[in-house]
Residue, then its C-alpha position, 0 to 999 in steps of 0.5 A: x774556401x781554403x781548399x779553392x784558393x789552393x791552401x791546403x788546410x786541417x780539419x783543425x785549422x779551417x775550423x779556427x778559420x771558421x770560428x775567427x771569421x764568424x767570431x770576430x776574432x783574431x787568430x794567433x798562429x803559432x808554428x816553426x818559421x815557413x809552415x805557413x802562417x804568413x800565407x793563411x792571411x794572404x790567401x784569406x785576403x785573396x779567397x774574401x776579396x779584401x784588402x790585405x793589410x800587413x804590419x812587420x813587426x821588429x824590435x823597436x816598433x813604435x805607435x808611430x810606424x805602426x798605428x798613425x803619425x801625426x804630418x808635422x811638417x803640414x801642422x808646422x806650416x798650418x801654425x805659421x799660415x795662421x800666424x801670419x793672418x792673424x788667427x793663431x788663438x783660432x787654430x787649435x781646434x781644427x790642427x789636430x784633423x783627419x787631414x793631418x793624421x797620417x794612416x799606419x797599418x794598424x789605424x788603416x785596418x779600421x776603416x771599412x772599405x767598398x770591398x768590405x773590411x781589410x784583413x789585418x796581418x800582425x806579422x811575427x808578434x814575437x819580435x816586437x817588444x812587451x810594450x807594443x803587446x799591451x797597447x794592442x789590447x785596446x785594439x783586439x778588444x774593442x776593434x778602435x783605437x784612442x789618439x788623444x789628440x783627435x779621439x776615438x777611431x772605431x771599426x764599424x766592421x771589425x777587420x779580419x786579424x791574423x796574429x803570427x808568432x814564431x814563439x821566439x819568446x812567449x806572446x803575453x796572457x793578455x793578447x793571448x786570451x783576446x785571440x783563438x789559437x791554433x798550432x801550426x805544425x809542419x804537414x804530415x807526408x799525405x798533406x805536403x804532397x798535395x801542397x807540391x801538387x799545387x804548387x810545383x805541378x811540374x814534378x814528375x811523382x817519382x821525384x815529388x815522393x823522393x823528396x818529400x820524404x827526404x825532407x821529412x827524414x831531414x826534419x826529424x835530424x837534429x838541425x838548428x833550422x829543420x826545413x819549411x813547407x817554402x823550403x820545400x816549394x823552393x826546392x821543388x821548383x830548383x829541381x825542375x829548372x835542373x830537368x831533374x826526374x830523380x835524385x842523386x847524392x851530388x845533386x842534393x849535395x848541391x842543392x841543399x842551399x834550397x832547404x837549408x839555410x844555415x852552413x852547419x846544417x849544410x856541412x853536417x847533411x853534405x856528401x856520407x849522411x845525405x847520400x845514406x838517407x837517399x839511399x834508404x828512401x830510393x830502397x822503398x818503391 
């Protein structure tokens, strides 16, 4: 399925796949940022036909952007209505309703729909605070959810979690252990060459093995953010909009922007070091 929907994926991976859709499961990704984490959830959505719902996670995040919000200003003028016709003592039972209950991300993915359960993408867990984590609990458990003014919300289909982390700081025990886990590493050669393949069709083979093992040699230097498989991808498709079919020390050194991101690692790749790892990778035909 993977494979169809053009992810290149381990026998590893496409087994926790496996095991988290039949399991019902969520599945936690760990793995450097752009090995494709956020993608897997994508394409599943895409593969399954279903809905993909996704909440960024960040410091701060809160029950109300991410779980549900109650529509004060339709409650605030549901009081008055009330008010107004005499029937304020009457109200309190019907206020707190579906009707007046605005949806998040979470509180969203626990309603089935006609093409079957959403799949639910807990993007970057890492930068959400400790808080956030525990009231997850509840919902990787159980698949519901409690509002106290309204009840309990359950799944009658368990949504299809994807969990993804950076590992900028450690995922708590308790969600961990609600999860399967699986270790999202950069691809070996063999791997991100059918990844280009897929996704920049238009390399000519000469250029896709130069860089690709140009970008392999990249990530074993000691860089503050060594490249991704997107970097990859962004800097095959740059070099195909430059009618590029080989590569030459200047046009690395202009086009390190595509790989990367930070001016240290720029400065400390451009010009003697670029030119010297290209000509030890041309040197092997």
């Amino acid at each position: 399925m993977l494979n169809d929907a053009q992810y290149v994926a381990g026998r590893q991976l496409a087994t926790a796949v496996f095991l988290a859709l039949n399991l019902h499961r969520p599945l936690l990704l760990e793995g450097e940022a752009g090995v494709g984490k956020t993608e897997l959830a994508k394409v599943l959505a895409k593969a399954l036909g279903r809905d993909l719902i996704r909440l960024q996670c960040y410091e701060g995040l809160d029950l109300a952007n991410a779980a549900y919000e109650w529509n004060y200003p339709r409650l605030m003028i549901a009081i008055r209505l009330a008010e107004a016709e005499g029937r304020a003592a009457d109200i309190g039972s019907t206020l707190y309703s579906a009707d007046n209950l605005i949806e998040r991300p979470l509180l969203a993915a626990l309603r089935t729909r006609a093409s079957g359960p959403p799949v639910l993408l807990i993007d970057e867990i890492d930068r959400a605070d400790e808080p956030f984590e525990a009231f997850l609990l509840e919902l990787l458990s159980d698949y519901q959810l409690s509002i106290p003014e309204y009840g309990t919300v359950k799944a009658t289909v368990p949504p299809i979690v994807v969990i993804t982390s950076n590992r900028t700081r450690e995922v708590h025990d308790a969600l961990r252990r609600r999860c399967l886990y699986h270790w999202l590493d950069y691809p070996t050669l063999e791997a991100e060459t059918r990844i280009i393949e897929l996704k920049a069709p238009d390399v000519v083979p000469d250029l896709r093995r130069q860089l690709l093992e140009f970008v392999h040699a990249l990530r074993k230097r000691d860089l503050y953010k060594p490249p991704g498989v997107a970097e990859t991808i962004d800097w095959a498709h740059a070099l195909t909009q430059l009618d590029v079919v080989a590569l030459s020390p200047g046009l690395v050194d202009d086009t390190l922007g595509s790989l990367l991101k930070y001016q240290d690692d720029i400065a400390k790749l451009r010009g003697d070091e670029a030119a010297g790892m290209l000509a030890a990778i041309q040197a092997v035909k």
